[in-house]
C-alpha positions in Angstrom: 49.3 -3.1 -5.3 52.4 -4.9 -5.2 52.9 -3.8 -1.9 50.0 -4.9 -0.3 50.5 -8.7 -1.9 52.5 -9.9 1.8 49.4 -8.4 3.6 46.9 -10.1 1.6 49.2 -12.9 2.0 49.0 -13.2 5.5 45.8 -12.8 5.6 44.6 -15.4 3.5 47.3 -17.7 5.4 45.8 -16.9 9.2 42.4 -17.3 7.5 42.7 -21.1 6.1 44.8 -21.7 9.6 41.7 -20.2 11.1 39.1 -21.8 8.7 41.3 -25.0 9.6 40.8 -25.2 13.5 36.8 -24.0 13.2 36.0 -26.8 11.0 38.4 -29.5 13.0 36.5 -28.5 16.3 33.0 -28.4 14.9 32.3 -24.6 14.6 31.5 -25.0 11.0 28.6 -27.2 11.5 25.0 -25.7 12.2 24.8 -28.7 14.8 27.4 -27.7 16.6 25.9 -23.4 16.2 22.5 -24.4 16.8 22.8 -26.4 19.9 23.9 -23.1 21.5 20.8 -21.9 21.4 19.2 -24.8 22.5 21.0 -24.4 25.6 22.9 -28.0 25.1 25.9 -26.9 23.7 27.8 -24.1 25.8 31.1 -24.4 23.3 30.6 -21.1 21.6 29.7 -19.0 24.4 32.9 -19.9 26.4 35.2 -19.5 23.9 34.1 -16.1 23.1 34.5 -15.6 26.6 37.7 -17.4 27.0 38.9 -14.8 23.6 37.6 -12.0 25.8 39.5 -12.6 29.2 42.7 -13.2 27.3 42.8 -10.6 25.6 42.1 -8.2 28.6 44.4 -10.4 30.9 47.3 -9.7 28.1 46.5 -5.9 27.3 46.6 -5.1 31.1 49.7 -7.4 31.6 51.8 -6.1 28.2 50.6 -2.1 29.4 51.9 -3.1 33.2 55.0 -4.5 31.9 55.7 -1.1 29.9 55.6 -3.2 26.6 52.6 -1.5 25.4 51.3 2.3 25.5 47.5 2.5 26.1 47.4 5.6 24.2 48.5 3.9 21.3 45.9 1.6 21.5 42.8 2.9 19.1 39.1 2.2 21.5 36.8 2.8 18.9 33.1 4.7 20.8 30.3 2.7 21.0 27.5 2.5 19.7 25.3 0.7 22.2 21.9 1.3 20.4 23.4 0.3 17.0 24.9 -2.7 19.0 21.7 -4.1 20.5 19.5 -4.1 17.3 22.4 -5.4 15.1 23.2 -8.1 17.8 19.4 -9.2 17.6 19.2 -9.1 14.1 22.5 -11.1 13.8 21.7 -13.7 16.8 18.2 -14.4 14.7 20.2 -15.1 11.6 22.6 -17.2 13.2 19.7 -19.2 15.5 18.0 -19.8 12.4 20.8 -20.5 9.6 23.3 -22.3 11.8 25.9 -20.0 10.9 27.8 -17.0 11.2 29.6 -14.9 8.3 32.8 -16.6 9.2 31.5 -20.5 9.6 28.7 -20.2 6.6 32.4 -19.7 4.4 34.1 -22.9 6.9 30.5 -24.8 6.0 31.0 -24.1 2.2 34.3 -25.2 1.9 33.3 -28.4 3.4 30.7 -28.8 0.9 27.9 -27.9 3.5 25.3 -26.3 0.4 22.9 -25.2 3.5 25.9 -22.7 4.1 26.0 -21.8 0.6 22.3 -20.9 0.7 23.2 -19.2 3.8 25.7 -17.4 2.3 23.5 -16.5 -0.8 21.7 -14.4 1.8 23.7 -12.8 3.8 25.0 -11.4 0.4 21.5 -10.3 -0.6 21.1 -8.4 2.9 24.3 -7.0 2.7 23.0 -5.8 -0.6 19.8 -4.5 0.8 21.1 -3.5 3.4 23.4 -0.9 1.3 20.6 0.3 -0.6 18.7 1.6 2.0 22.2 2.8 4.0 20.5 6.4 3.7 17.5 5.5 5.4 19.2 3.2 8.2 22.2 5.2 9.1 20.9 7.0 11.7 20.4 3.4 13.0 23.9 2.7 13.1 25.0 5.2 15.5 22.0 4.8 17.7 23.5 5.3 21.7 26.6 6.7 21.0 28.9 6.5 23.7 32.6 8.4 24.7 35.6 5.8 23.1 36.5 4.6 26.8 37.5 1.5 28.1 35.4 -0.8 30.8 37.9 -0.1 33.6 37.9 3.6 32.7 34.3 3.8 32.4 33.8 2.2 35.9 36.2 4.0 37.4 38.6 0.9 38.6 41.7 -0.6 38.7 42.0 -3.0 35.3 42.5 -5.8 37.4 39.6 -6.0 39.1 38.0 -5.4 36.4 39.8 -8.6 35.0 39.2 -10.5 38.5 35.7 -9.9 37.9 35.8 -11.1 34.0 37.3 -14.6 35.3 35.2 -14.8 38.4 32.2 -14.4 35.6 34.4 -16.9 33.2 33.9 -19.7 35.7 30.2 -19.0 36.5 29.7 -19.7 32.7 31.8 -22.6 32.4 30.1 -24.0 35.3 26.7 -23.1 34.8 27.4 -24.4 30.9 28.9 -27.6 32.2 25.5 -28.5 34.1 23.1 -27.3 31.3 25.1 -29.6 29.1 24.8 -32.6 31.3 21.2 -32.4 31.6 20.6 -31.9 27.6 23.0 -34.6 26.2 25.5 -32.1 25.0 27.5 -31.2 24.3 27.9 -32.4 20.3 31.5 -33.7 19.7 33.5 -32.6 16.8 33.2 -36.1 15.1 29.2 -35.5 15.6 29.3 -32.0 14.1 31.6 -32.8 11.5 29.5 -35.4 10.0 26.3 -33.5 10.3 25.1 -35.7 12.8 23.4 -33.4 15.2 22.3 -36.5 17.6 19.6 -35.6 19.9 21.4 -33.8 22.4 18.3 -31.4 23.3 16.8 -34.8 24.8 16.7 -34.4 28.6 
């Protein structure tokens, strides 16, 4: 147990960093979530996407350089039927609750109580949801695929794979940009941060 203490330490450290930076820039704000959806707000979406190309831009660099084995690297299968029906079911809750797992916490240490209430239910689902495990499991494996990765499953070099993931990075930043612009988004931190959600789906 002892030994697990600079772990959990560590841990809890990235996570207030973490916590920190969501609720500074707005994440942790169903304003800022919400407007997403309404198409006014394209903040999430590309730094999700900004997380992905990164990542794959640094994996294929490190592996290149030598500095990393690709072996080594665990690519867990997929589970692309599971996947779909437990994005939906998450995109619903987080269209209509404003938050995500992570943010709902962000929200309720900021005193938001909507995220405590949103909270409250995620922990009943999760509840429900592990008291009918026996009848849903079959669910959560549904389209099983071989643990590949994208430029091993299409058959190219990773770096066009990559080349494609950034030409794909700007189409979303730009098509975001101009759906912004012609909704009155996006919502700025100070906006978000004070619950202000301003009417940025007006045209």
């Amino acid at each position: 147990m002892l030994g697990a203490l600079p772990d959990l330490a560590s841990g809890l450290l990235c996570g207030l960093l973490f916590g920190y930076v969501l609720e500074s820039a707005g994440f942790g704000s169903p304003c800022k979530l919400t407007a997403q959806f309404r198409l006014s707000d394209w903040s999430v979406f590309k730094v999700m996407f900004t997380a992905i190309i990164v990542a794959a831009l640094g994996l294929t660099a490190l592996e290149q350089l030598g500095w990393l084995a690709a072996d080594e690297v665990y690519v867990p299968p997929s589970y692309l039927g599971a996947a779909a029906i437990g994005g939906a079911l998450v995109g619903a809750g987080f269209a209509v609750g404003g938050y995500c797992p992570g943010t709902s916490v962000v929200g309720l240490f900021s005193g938001r109580l909507d995220a405590l209430v949103f909270l409250l239910g995620l922990l009943l689902g999760t509840v429900g949801f592990a008291g009918t495990f026996d009848t849903l499991e079959a669910w959560t494996t549904a389209g099983e695929t071989q643990a590949v990765t994208l430029p091993e499953a299409l058959h190219l070099n990773p770096w066009w794979v990559n080349a494609a993931l950034v030409a794909a990075g700007v189409a979303v930043f730009w098509i975001g940009a101009r759906f912004e612009r012609r909704r009155g988004g996006p919502v700025t931190a100070e906006q978000a941060v004070a619950g202000a959600s301003a009417d940025v789906s007006a045209p």
